[in-house]
N, CA and C of each residue as an Amber inpcrd file, in Angstrom:
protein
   459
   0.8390000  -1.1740000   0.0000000   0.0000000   0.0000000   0.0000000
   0.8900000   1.2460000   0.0000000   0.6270000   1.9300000  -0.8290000
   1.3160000   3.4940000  -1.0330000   1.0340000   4.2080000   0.4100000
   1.7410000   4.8580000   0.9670000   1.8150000   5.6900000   2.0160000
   1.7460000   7.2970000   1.5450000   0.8070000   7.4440000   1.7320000
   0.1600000   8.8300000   1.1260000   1.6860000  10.3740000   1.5210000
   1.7320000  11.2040000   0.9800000   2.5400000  12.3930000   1.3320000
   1.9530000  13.0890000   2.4460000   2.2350000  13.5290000   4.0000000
   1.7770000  14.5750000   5.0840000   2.6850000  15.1160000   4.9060000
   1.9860000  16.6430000   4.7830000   2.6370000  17.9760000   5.3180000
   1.6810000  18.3840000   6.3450000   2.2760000  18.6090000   7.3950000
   2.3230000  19.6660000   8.5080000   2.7470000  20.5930000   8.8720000
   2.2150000  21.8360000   9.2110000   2.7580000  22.9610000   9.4600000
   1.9770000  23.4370000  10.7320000   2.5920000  24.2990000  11.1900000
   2.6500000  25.0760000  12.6830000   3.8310000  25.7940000  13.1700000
   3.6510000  26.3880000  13.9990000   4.7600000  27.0810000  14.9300000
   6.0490000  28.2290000  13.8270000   5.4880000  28.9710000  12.9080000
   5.9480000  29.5710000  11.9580000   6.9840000  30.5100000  12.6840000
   7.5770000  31.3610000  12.3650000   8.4840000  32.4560000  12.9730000
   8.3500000  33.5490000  11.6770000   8.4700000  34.8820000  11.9780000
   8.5540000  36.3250000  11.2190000   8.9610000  36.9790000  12.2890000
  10.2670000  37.3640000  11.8440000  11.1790000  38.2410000  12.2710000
  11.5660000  39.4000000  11.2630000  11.2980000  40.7600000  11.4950000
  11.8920000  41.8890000  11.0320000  12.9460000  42.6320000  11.6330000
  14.0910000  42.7330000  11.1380000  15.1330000  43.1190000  11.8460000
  15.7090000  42.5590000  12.8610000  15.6080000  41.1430000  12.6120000
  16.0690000  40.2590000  14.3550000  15.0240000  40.1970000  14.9390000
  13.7010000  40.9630000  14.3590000  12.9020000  40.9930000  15.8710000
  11.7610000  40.2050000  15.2010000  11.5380000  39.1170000  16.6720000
  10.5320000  38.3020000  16.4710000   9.1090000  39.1570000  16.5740000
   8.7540000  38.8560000  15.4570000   6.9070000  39.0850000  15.4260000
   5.9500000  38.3270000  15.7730000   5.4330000  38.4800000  17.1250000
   4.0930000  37.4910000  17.7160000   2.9120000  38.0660000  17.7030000
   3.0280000  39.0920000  17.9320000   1.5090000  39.7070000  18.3910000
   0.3390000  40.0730000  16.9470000  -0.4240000  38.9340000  16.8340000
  -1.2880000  39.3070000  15.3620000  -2.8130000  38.9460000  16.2840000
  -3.5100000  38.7510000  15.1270000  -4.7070000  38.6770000  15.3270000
  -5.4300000  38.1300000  14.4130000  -6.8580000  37.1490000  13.8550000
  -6.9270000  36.1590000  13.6360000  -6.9330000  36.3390000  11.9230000
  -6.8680000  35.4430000  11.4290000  -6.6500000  35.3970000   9.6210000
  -5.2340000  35.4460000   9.3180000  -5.1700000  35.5340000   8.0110000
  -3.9110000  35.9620000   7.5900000  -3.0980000  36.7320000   8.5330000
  -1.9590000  36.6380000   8.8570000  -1.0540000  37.5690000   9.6850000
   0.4150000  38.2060000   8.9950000   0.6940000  37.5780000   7.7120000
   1.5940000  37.7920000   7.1440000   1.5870000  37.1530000   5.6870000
   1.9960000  37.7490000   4.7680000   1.9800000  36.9670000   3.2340000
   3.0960000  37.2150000   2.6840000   3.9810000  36.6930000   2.0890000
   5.0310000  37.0210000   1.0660000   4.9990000  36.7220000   0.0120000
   5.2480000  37.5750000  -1.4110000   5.4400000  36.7340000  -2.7150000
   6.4610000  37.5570000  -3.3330000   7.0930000  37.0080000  -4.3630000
   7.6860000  37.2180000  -5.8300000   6.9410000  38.3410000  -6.4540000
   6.9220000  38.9100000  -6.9610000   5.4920000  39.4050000  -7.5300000
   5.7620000  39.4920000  -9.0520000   6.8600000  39.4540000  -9.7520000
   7.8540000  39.5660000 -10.9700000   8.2210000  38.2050000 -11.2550000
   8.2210000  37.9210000 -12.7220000   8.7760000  37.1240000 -13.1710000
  10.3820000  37.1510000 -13.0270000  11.2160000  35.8550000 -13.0330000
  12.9840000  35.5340000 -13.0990000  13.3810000  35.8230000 -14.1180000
  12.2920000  35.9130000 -15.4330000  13.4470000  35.0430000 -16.4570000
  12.2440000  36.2550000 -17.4010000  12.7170000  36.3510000 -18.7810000
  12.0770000  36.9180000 -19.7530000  12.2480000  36.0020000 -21.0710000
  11.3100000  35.3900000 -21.6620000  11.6390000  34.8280000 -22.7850000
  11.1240000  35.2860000 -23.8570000  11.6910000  34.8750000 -24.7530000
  11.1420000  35.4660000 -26.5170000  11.5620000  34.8810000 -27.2820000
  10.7980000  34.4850000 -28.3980000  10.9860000  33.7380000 -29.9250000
  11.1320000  34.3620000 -30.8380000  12.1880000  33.9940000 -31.2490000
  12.4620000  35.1380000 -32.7530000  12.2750000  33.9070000 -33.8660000
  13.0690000  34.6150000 -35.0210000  12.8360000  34.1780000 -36.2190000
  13.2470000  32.9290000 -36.3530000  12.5140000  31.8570000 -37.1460000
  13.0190000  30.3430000 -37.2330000  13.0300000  29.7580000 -35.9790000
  12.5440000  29.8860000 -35.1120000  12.0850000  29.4400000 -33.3740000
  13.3110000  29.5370000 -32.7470000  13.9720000  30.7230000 -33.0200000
  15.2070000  31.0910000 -32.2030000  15.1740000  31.5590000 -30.7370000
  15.5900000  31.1270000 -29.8490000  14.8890000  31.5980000 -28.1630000
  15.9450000  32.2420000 -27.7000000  15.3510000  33.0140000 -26.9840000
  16.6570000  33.7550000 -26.0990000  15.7130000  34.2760000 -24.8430000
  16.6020000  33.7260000 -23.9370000  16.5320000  34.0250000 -22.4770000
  16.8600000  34.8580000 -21.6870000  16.3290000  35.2870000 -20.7250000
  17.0920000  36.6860000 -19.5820000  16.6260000  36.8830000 -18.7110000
  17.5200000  36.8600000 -17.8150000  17.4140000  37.1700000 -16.3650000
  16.7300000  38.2990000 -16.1760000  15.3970000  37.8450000 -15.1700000
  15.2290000  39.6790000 -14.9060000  14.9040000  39.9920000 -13.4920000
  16.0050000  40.7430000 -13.4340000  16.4430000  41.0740000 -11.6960000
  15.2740000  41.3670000 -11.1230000  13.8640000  42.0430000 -11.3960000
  12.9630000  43.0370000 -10.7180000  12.2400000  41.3670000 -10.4180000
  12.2810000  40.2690000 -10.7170000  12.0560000  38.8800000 -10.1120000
  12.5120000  38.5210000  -8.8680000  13.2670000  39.3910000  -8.3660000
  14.5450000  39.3450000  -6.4060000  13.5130000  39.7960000  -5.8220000
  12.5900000  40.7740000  -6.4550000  12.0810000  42.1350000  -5.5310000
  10.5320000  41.1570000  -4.7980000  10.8710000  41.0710000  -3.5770000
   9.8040000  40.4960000  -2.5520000   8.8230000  41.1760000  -1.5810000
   8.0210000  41.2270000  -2.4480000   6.7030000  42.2540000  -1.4040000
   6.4190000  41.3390000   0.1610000   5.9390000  42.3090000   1.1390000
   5.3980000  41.6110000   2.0440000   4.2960000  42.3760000   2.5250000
   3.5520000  41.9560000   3.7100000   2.2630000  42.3650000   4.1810000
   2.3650000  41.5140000   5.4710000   2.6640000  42.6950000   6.4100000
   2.6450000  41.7920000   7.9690000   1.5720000  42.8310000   8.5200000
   1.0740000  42.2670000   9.8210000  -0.2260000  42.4900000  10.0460000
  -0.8290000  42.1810000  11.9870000   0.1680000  42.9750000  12.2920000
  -0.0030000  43.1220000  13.6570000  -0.9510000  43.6010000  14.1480000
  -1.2220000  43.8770000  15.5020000  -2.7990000  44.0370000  16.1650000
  -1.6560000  45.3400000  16.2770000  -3.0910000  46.5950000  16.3810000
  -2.6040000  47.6610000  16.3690000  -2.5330000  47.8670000  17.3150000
  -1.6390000  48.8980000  17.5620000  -0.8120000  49.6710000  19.1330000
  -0.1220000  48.4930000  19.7160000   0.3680000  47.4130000  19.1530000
   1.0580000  46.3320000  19.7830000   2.6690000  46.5580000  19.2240000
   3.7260000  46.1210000  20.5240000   4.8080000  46.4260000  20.0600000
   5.3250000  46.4930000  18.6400000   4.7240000  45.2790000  18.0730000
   5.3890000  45.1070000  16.4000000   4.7190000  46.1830000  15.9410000
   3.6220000  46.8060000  15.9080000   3.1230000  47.5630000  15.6280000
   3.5700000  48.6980000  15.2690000   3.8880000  49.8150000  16.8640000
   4.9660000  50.4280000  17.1290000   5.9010000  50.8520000  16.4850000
   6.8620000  49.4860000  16.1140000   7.9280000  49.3070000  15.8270000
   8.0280000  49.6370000  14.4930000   7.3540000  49.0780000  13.9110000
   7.0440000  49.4850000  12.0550000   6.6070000  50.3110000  11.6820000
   5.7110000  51.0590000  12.8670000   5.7320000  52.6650000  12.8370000
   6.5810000  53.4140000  12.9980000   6.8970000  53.4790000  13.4940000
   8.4730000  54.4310000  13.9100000   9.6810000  53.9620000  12.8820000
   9.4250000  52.2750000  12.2800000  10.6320000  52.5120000  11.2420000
  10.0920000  53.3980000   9.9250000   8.7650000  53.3190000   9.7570000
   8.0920000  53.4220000   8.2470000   8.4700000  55.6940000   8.5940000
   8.2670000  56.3050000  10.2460000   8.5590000  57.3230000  10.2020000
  10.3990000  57.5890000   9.9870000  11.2070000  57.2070000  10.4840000
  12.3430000  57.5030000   9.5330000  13.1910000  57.3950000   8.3800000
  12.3490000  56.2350000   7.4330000  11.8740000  56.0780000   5.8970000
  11.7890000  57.9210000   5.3840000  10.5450000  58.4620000   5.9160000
   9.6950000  59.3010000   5.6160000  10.6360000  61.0300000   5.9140000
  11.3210000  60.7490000   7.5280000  12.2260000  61.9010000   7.4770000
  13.5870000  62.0280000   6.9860000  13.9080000  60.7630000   6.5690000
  15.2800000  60.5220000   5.5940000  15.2960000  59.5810000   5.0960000
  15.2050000  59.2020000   3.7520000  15.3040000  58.5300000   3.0320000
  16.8120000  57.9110000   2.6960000  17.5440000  58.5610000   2.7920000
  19.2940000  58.6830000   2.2920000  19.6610000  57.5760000   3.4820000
  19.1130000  58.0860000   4.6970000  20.1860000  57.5480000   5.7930000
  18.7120000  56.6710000   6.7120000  17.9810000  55.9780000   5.8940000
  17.5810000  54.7590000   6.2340000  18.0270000  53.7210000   6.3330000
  18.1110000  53.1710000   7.5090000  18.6330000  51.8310000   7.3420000
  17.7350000  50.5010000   6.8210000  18.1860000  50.1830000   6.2050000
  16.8020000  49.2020000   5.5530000  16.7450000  47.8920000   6.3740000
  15.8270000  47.5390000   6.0880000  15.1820000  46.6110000   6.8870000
  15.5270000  45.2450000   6.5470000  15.5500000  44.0210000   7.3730000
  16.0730000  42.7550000   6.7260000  14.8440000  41.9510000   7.2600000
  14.2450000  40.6720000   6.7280000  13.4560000  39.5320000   6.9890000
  13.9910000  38.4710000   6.9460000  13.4170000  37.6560000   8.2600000
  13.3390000  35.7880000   7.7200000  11.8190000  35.9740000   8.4120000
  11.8320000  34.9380000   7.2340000  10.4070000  34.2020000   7.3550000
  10.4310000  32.9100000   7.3680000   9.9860000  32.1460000   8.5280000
  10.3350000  30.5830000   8.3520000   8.8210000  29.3920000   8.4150000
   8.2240000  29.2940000   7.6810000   7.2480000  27.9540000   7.6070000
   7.9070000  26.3360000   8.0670000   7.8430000  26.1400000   9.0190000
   8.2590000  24.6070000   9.5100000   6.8890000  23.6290000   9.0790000
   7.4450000  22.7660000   8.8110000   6.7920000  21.9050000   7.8050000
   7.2480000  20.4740000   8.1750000   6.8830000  19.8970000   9.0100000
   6.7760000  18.1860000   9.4490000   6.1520000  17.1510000   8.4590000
   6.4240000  15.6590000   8.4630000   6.5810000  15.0430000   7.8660000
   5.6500000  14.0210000   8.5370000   4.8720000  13.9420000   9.3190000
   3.9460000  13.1980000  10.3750000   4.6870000  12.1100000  10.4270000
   6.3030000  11.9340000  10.7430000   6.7730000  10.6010000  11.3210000
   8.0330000  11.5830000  12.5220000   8.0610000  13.1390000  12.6470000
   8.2610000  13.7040000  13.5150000   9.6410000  14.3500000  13.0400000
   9.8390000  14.3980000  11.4620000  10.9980000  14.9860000  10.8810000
  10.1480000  16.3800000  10.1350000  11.0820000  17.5270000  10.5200000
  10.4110000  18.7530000  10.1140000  11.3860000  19.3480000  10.0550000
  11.3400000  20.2770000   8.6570000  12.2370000  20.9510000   7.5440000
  11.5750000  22.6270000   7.6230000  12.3070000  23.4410000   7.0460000
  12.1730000  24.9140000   7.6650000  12.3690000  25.2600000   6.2160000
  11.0150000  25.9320000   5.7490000  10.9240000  26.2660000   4.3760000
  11.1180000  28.3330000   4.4480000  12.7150000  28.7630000   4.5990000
  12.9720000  30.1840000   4.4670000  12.8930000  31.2890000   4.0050000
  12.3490000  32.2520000   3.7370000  12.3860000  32.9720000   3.2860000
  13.4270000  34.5020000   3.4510000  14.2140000  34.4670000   3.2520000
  15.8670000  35.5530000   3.7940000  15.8160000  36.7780000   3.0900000
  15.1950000  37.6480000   3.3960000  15.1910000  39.1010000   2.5940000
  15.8110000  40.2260000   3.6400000  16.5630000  41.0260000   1.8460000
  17.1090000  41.9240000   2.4550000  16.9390000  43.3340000   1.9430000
  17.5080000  44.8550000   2.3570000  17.2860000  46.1830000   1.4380000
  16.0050000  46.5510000   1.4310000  15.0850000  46.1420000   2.7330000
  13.7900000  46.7480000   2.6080000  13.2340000  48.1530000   2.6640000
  12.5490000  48.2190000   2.2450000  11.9070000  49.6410000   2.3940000
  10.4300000  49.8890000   2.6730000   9.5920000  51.0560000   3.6310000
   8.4340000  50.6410000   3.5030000   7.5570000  51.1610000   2.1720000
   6.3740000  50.1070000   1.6970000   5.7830000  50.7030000   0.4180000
   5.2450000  51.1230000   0.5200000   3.7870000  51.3220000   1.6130000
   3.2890000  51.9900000   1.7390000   2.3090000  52.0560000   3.3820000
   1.8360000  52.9470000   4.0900000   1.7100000  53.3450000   5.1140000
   0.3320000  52.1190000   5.6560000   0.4240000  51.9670000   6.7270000
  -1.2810000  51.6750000   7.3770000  -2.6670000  52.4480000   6.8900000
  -3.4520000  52.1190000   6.4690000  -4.6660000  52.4310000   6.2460000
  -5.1340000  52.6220000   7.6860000  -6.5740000  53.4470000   7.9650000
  -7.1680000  53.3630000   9.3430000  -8.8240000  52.8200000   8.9090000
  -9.3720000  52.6150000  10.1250000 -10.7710000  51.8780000   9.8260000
 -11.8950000  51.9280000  10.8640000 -13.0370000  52.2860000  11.1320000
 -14.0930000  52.1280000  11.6230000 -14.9930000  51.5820000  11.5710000
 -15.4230000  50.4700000  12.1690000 -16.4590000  49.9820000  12.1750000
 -17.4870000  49.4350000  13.3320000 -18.7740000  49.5060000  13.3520000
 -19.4450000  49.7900000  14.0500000 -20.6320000  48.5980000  14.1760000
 -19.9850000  47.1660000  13.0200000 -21.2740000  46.2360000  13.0410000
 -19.9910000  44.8910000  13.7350000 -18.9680000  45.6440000  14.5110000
 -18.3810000  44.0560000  15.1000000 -17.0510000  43.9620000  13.8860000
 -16.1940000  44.0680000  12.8280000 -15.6100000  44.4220000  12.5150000
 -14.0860000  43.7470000  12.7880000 -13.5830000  42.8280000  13.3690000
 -12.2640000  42.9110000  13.7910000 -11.0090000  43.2380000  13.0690000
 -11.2850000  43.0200000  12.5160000 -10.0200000  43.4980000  11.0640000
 -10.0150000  45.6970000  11.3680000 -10.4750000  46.1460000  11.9960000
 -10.3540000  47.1920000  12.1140000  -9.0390000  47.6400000  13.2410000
  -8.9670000  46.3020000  13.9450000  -7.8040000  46.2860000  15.2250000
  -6.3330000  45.6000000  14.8650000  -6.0910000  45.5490000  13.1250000
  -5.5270000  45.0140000  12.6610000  -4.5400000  46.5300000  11.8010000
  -3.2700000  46.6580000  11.7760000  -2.6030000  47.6020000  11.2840000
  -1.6750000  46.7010000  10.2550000  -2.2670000  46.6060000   9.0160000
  -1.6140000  46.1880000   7.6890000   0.0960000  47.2300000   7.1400000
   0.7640000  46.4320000   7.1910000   2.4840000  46.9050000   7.2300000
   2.8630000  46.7720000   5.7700000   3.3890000  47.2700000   4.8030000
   3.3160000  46.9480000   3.6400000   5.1280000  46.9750000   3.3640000
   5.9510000  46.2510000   3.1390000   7.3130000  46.6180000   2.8750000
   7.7530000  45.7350000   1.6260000   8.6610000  45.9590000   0.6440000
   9.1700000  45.7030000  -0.0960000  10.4220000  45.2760000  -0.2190000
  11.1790000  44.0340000  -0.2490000  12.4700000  44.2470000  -0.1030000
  12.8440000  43.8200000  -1.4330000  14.4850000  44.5840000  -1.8020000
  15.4400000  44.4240000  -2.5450000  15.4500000  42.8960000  -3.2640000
  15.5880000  42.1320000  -2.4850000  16.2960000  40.8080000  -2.5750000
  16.0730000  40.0350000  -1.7030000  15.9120000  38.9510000  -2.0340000
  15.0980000  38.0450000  -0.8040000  15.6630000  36.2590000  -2.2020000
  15.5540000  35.4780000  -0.7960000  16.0390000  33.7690000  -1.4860000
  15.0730000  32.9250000  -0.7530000  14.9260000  31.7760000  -1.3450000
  14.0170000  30.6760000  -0.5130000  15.0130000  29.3590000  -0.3620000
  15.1340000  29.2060000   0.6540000  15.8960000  27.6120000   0.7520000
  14.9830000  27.1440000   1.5870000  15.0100000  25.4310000   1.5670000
  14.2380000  24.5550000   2.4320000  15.2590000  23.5850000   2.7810000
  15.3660000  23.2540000   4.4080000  15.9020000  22.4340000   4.4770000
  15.6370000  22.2280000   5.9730000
C-alpha cells in the first residue's frame, strides 16, 4: 500500500530586523510573494529563443499584520517614520520568514524565506467599524524588499 505524502505545518516564525513578530490577530497575519517574473523569454525568427534574467524577479513584497498599538506595531511605525524623514540615511530593513513543515513521522524541515534592502511601500490604512468588525484592530504593514532567497531544508 502506497503511504500517502503529510505535510504539517505550525509554529511559523517572522522576524523583522532580528525581531521576532508574535503579536497578530486572527486570519492571515503575514503573506510574502515574488510578484515579478525571473526570467524573460522570446521567440524570434526560425524558433530562435533567447533568455534573460530579470532582476525586478529578487524584488519580494510583504504584508505583515499586527494588532494595532502592539509592540510590532509600534515598531514598524516608527521605522516606516524615519523612511519618511530621511530617506538617504535609512537603514533598511532585513526579513526571515520561516514555515516549519513536518513530515507526520516527527521529521520537520524549515521552508525560508531571507530578505534583504527593505523599504516601507506603503503606510497603514485606518478603519471604523461599528457592526463588530475585527479586522479594524488590525494595522496592515506593507514593505518591499530588494532581494530576498528561498531555501528549504
Amino acid at each position: 500500500m502506497n503511504q500517502p505524502t503529510i505535510v504539517l505545518t505550525g509554529k511559523d516564525t517572522i522576524a523583522i530586523d532580528g525581531i521576532p513578530m508574535v503579536n497578530f490577530g486572527p486570519g492571515d497575519i503575514f503573506t510574502g510573494e515574488f510578484p515579478n517574473d525571473v526570467a524573460a523569454v522570446e521567440i524570434g525568427k526560425n524558433g530562435n529563443i533567447v533568455a534573460a534574467l530579470n532582476a525586478q524577479g529578487q524584488k519580494f513584497e510583504v504584508v505583515v499584520k499586527p494588532l494595532r498599538g502592539s509592540p510590532e506595531d509600534i515598531y514598524l511605525t516608527q521605522r516606516e517614520a524615519e523612511w519618511l524623514h530621511d530617506p538617504a540615511a535609512f537603514v533598511t530593513y532585513t526579513g526571515n520568514f520561516v514555515k516549519r513543515i513536518g513530515d507526520g513521522q516527527g521529521g520537520i524541515a524549515s521552508d525560508n524565506y531571507i530578505a534583504a534592502f527593505g523599504v516601507p511601500k506603503k503606510l497603514p490604512a485606518i478603519k471604523e467599524n461599528v457592526s463588530g468588525d475585527v479586522s479594524q484592530a488590525i494595522a496592515e504593514h506593507f514593505i518591499t524588499f530588494g532581494q530576498a532567497i528561498r531555501a528549504i531544508f
